[in-house]
Each structure stands twice: as structure tokens, then as C-alpha cells.
C-alpha positions in Angstrom: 99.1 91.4 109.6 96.6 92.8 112.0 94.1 95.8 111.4 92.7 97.3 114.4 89.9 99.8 113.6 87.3 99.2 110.9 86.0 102.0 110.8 85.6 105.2 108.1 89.4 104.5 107.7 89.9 100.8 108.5 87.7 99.7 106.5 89.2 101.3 103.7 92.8 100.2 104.7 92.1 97.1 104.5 90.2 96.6 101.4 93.2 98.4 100.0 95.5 95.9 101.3 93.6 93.0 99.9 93.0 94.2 96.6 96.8 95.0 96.3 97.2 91.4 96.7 98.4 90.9 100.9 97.6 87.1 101.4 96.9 87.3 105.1 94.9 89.4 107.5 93.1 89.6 110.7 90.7 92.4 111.6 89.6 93.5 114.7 86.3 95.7 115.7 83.8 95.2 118.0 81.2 97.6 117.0 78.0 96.4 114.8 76.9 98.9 111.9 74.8 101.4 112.4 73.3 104.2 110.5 75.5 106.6 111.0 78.5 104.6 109.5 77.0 105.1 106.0 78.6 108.0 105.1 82.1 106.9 105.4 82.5 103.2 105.9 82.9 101.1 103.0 80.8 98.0 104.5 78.2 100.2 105.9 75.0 99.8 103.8 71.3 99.8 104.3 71.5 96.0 103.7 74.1 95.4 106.3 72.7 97.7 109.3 72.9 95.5 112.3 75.5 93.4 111.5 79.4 93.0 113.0 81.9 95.0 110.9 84.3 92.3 111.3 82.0 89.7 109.7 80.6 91.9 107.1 84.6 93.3 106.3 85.8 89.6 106.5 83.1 88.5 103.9 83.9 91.7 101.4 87.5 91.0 101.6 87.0 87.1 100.8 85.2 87.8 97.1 87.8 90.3 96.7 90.7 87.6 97.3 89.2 84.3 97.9 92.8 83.2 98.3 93.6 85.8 101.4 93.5 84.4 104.4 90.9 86.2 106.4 90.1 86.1 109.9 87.9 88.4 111.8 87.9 89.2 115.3 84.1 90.9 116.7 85.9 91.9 119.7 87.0 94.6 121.7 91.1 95.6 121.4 92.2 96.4 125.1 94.9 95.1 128.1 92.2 92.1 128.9 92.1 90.6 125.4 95.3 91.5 123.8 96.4 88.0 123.8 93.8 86.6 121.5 94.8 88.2 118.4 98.1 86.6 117.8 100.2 90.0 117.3 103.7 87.7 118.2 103.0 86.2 114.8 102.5 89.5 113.2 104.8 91.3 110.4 102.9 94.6 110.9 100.3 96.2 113.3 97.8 98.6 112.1 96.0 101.0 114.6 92.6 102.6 113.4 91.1 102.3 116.6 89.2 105.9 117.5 88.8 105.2 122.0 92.0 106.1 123.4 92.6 103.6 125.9 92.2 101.1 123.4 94.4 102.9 120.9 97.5 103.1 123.3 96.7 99.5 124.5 97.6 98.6 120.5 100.4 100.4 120.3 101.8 99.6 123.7 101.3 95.8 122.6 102.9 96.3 119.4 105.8 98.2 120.0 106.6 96.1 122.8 106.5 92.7 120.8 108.8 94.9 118.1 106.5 95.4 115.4 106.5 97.6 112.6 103.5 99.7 113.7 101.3 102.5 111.4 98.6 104.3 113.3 95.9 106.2 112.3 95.1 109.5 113.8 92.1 111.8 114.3 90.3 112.3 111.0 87.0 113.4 112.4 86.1 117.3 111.8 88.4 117.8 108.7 87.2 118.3 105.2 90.5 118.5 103.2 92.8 115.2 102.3 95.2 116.9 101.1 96.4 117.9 104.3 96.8 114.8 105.4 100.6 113.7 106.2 102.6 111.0 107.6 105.2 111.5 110.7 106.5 110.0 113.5 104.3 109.7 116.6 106.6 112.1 118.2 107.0 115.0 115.6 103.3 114.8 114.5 101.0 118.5 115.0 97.9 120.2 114.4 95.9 117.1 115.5 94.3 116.8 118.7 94.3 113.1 118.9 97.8 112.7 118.6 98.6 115.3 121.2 96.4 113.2 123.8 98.4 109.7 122.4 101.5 111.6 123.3 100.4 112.5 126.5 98.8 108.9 127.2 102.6 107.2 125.8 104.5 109.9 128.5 102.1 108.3 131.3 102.8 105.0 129.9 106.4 105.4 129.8 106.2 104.3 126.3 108.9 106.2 124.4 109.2 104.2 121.6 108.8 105.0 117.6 106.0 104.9 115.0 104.6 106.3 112.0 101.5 108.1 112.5 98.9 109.4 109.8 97.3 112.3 110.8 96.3 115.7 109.2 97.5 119.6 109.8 94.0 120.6 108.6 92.6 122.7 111.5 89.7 121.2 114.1 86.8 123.5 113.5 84.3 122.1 116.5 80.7 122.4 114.9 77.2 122.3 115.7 77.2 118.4 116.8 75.5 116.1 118.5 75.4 114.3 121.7 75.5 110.6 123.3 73.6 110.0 125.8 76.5 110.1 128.1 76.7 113.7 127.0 80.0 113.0 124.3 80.4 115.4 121.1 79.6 113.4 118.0 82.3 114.9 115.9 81.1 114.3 112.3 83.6 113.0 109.4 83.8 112.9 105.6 84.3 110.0 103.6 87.0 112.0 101.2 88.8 112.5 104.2 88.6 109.2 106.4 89.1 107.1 103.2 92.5 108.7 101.8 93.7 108.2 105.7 93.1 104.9 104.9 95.2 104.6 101.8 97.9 106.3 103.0 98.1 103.3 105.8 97.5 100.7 103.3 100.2 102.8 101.2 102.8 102.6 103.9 102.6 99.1 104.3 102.8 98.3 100.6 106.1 100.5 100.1 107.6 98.7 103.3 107.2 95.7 102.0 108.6 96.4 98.6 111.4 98.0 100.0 112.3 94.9 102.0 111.8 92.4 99.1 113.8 95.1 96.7 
């Protein structure tokens, strides 16, 4: 399995996955953690500011299941490095990546090489998991981020089929702020990113027990 994204609901995915008992993963994020991840990432702590997520994530998930295999991948997910990361080996493909070039580059990759694919939507700006529902890519609503991955799969030619998590909960922009390249900071909550995650690592689990039925 591979695990793109470990962010405020990557992370959570895959500690989910592990501690259900999966015996193989490899995750994939290039970002170190800052901060700002504190709120809602489940490595992100004062101790580990600094540090790759991959690593830090790799390391949790080891005294979790020493008996997972566990590789980590600090690297960027795009067109120029898909072919590191092994996806042809792959029984599923799980997209929490939040850039959108990246994100389509995933799921290009994966539906392409026939994978069973579950992506993660936008989760930023919501406050209510309960609202949070599963679709395909195509029938999905309310959420901005999917809109622009349909758009992006249309430009692509990419008509294939995927589950998508995502929530109807409406995108109240707030008082935010800024990058220095002049991007929103859209805030998120943990109660939010973190069930996204579970409902990933959820969909996986119930595929697989409906295959080994």
C-alpha cells in the first residue's frame, strides 16, 4: 500500500491502518514539521518540530507494529518522481496530498496502473465531521477541492473512477493568514481532518475484508 499525504489526515490514516494490523506500507511527504502542524497532525509535537514527517511517521508506526513493514519516502509526489515509489507493486493507493498538481499526478498514476484508489478531499475550513461522506470522484459536491480535481481530470482526459472522501459542510472563508507568496492559509480542525482520515483507513479495511470474505 502507499499513503500519499501525511498531513492532518494522513497521518491519521495511516496510524489507523497499522494499528488495525496492515503489514506493509510506504509513506510519502516531503514537508518537515512545523509549528503550525500541532493542531492536527498526529506526529507533530514540540519535540519533533524540524524533523521529516516521513521519518518521524515511519518511526511511530514501527513501535506501533514492529512487524509492519515500513518504508518512508521524504520526497515530493509529482510526474518527475512517480517512478520511485513502487505504485506497480501496490494493492491500494491513498491520496492525502493537499497541492493540486501533485494530487492529480497521484491519481493519474494510480488509475492508470489499475489501482484501487481512495482520495482525500479538502477538509480545511470545516468544523463538523459529521458531514463528512464518501462518493465517487465524479458525483462528489459542496467541496471546492473536488470541483477543481474534476476540472484538472477533464484537462487531463482522465475519466476514470474513484472514491473520494470529502465533506458537504459549507466553506466559510475566514479571517486568515497569508504566505509570503500572498496564498490564504485556510485553517483546519483536528476533529475534522482526523475522522477524514479514518474514514480512508475505514475504506481500505472493509475492501479488504470483503475480498478475503
Amino acid at each position: 500500500m502507499l499513503l500519499a499525504g501525511l498531513g492532518g489526515v494522513g497521518s491519521w490514516c495511516a496510524e489507523a491502518l497499522v494499528r488495525s494490523g496492515l503489514g506493509s506500507i510506504a509513506i510519502v511527504d516531503s514537508d518537515l514539521i512545523c509549528e503550525s502542524n500541532i493542531n492536527r497532525q498526529l506526529h507533530s509535537t514540540s519535540r519533533s518540530l524540524g524533523r521529516p514527517k516521513a521519518e518521524v511517521m515511519e518511526e511511530r508506526l514501527k513501535e506501533i507494529n514492529p512487524f509492519c513493514e515500513v518504508k518512508s519516502f521524504h520526497r515530493i509526489f509529482s510526474a518527475d518522481t512517480v517512478d520511485i515509489f513502487g505504485i506497480p507493486e501496490m494493492d491500494y493507493v491513498i491520496d492525502a496530498i493537499d497541492t493540486l498538481n501533485c494530487k492529480l499526478d497521484l491519481i493519474e498514476t494510480a488509475l492508470a496502473a489499475g489501482k484501487c484508489l481512495f482520495s482525500s478531499m479538502g477538509m480545511a475550513g470545516k468544523l463538523d465531521p459529521t458531514l463528512i461522506r464518501t462518493a465517487d470522484i465524479w458525483d462528489t459536491s459542496a467541496c471546492p477541492l473536488a470541483r477543481l480535481v474534476r476540472q484538472g481530470l477533464i484537462k487531463r482526459n482522465i475519466t476514470g473512477h474513484f472514491t473520494a472522501v470529502y465533506s458537504t459542510e459549507k466553506f466559510i472563508r475566514r479571517e486568515a493568514p497569508k504566505k509570503e507568496d500572498g496564498r490564504i492559509i485556510n485553517g483546519s480542525a483536528v476533529t475534522v481532518t482526523a475522522a477524514a482520515g479514518m474514514v480512508l483507513a475505514s475504506l481500505v479495511i472493509r475492501d479488504i475484508c470483503e475480498r478475503y470474505e
